[in-house]
C-alpha positions, 0 to 999 in steps of 0.5 A: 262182333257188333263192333266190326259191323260198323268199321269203314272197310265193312261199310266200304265193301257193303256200300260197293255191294248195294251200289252194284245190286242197285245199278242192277235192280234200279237201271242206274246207267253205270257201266260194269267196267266203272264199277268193276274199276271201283270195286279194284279200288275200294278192294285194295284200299280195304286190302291196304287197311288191314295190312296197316291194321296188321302191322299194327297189331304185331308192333304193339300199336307203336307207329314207325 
């Protein structure tokens, strides 16, 4: 379980997280639609991973 805890697709969604919480909190001055825009990407790029991770793992870790 500790292990996941430092994974890039964790790292990534906690990043978007505090990066929305701080815009909040701090007045950082960007605007929702951007980070709307960049949690969609930062969601489908984690999305993407774990279909890989998925494929991976039902194929034996053999690449194709």
């Amino acid at each position: 379980m500790l292990s996941r805890l430092g994974g890039r697709k964790f790292v990534s969604a906690v990043s978007m997280a505090l990066l929305i919480g701080l815009n909040s909190a701090l007045g950082l001055g960007l605007e929702s639609e951007t980070l709307h825009q960049m949690s969609l990407i930062v969601g489908a790029w984690i999305l993407g991973e774990s279909v890989i991770d998925a494929a991976s793992a039902t194929n034996g870790g053999k690449k194709s």
